[in-house]
C-alpha positions, 0 to 999 in steps of 0.5 A: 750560754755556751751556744749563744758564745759560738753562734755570735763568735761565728757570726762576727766571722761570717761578718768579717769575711762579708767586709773584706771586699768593702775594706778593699774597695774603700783602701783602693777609693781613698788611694785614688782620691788621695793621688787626685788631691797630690796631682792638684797640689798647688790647687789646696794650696793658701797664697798669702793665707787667701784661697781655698783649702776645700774644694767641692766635687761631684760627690761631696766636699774635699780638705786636702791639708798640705801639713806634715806630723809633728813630733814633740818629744818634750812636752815642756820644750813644745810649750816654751816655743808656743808660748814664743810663738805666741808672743812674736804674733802678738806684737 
């Protein structure tokens, strides 16, 4: 048993150490891609809720979401304003 423990420990080694350079590759693919998006800022962007927050490229479709985190550090004060929110739209 104690066999079978190294051999598989020593392959997800081996397996690891074969990811690193895709790792890299796929960080440096996003980071691009990620500068091409910001660089064409104002093409993702909604003007009157129309236009298109996608657009398609060479190698497949890209949503580009020009939204920021949001913290909630009160659950129940977080609910409160939707259900504000959610009461001003309905008129």
């Amino acid at each position: 048993m104690l066999a079978i423990e190294v051999e598989r420990a020593t392959a997800l080694e081996r397996a690891a150490e074969a990811a690193r350079p895709l790792e890299a590759k796929q960080a440096e693919l996003e980071a691009a891609l990620e500068r091409f998006c910001r660089g064409r800022w104002d093409e993702f962007a909604r003007e009157n809720g129309q236009g298109r927050r996608s657009r398609q490229l060479l190698f497949g479709r890209v949503g580009f979401r020009r939204t920021q985190a949001v913290v909630v550090r009160s659950e129940e004060q977080a609910l409160e304003a939707l259900r504000r929110w959610r009461a001003g739209r309905a008129r």
